[in-house]
N, C-alpha and C positions, 0 to 999 in steps of 0.2 A: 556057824553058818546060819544064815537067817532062812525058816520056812517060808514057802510062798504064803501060804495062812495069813502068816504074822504081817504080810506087805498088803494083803486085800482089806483088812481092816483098819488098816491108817490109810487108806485111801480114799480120799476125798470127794468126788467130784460135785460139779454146781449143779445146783435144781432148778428147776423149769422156771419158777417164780425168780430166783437168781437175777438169771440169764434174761426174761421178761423186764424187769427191774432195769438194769443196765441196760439194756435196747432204749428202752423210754426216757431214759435220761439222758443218753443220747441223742436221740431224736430230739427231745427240746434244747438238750447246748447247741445242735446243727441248726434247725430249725432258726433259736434265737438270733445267732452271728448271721445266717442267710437275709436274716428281716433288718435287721441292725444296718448291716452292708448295703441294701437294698435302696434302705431309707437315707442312707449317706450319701450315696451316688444321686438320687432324689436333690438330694439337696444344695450338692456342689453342682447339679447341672442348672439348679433354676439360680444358683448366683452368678455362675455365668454366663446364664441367660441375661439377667439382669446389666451385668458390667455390658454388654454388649448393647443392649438397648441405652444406655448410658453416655456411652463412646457413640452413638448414632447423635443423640441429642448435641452431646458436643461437637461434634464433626457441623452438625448445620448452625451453630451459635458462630463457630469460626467463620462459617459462609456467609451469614446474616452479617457480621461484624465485618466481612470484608468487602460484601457488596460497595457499590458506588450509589447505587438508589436504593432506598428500604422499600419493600415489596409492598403492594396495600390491600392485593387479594391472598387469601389466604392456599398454602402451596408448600411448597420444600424444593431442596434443592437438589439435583440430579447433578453429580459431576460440581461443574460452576455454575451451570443455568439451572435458574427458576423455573420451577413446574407449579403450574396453578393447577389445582384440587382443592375447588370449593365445596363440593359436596362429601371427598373423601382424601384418604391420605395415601403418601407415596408409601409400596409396599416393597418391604425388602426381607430376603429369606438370606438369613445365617444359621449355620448348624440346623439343629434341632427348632427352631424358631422362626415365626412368623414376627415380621416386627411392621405396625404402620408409623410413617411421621407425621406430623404437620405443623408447621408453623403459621401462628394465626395472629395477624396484625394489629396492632392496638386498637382500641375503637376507641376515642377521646383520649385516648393517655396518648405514655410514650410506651411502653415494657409492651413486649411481643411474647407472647405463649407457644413453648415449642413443646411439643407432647408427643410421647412415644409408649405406644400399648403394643403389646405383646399377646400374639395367640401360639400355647405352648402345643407343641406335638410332640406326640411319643413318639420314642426311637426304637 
């Protein structure tokens, strides 16, 4: 038969520093994965930000390419018609993002500048 005696001194338990120790090491594995994840979702949203600003560009080269008249003031295009914005650009909101366009007509050449900036918003 075993004494109780004999069970209180093989027993063990953790000390304050222990148990402190492990909380903090905790905290920063949580911590790290929280910022890590953070920073990843950060970063898959401004690439599809970007694909999307992209996809606008191209949408108006196809428009540009299929007009009958090349435009001579500078504008983009709404739909099939031509919007002139000489002083600014057509603004379009997808998801999370501001996007302007413009396409801006050659001055002496032939090649047309179609530019698309992005003003990002938080979600």
């Amino acid at each position: 038969m075993i004494h109780l005696t004999a069970l209180k001194g093989r027993q063990r338990g953790d000390t304050i520093i222990e148990v402190l120790i492990a909380s903090a090491i905790a905290s920063l594995v949580l911590t790290s994965a929280y910022a890590l994840t953070n920073k990843n979702v950060g970063a898959i949203q401004e690439a599809q930000e970007q694909s999307v600003a992209q996809k606008l560009v191209e949408q108006q080269v196809e428009l540009l390419r299929a007009a009958s008249a090349a435009p001579v003031d500078a504008g983009c295009y709404s739909g099939a018609t031509y919007v002139l914005t000489p002083n600014s650009a057509c603004n379009v909101t997808n998801g999370g993002a501001q996007y302007q366009i413009q396409i801006t007509p050659p001055s002496g050449g032939s090649v047309f500048t179609i530019q698309s900036t992005m003003d990002h918003l938080e979600w």
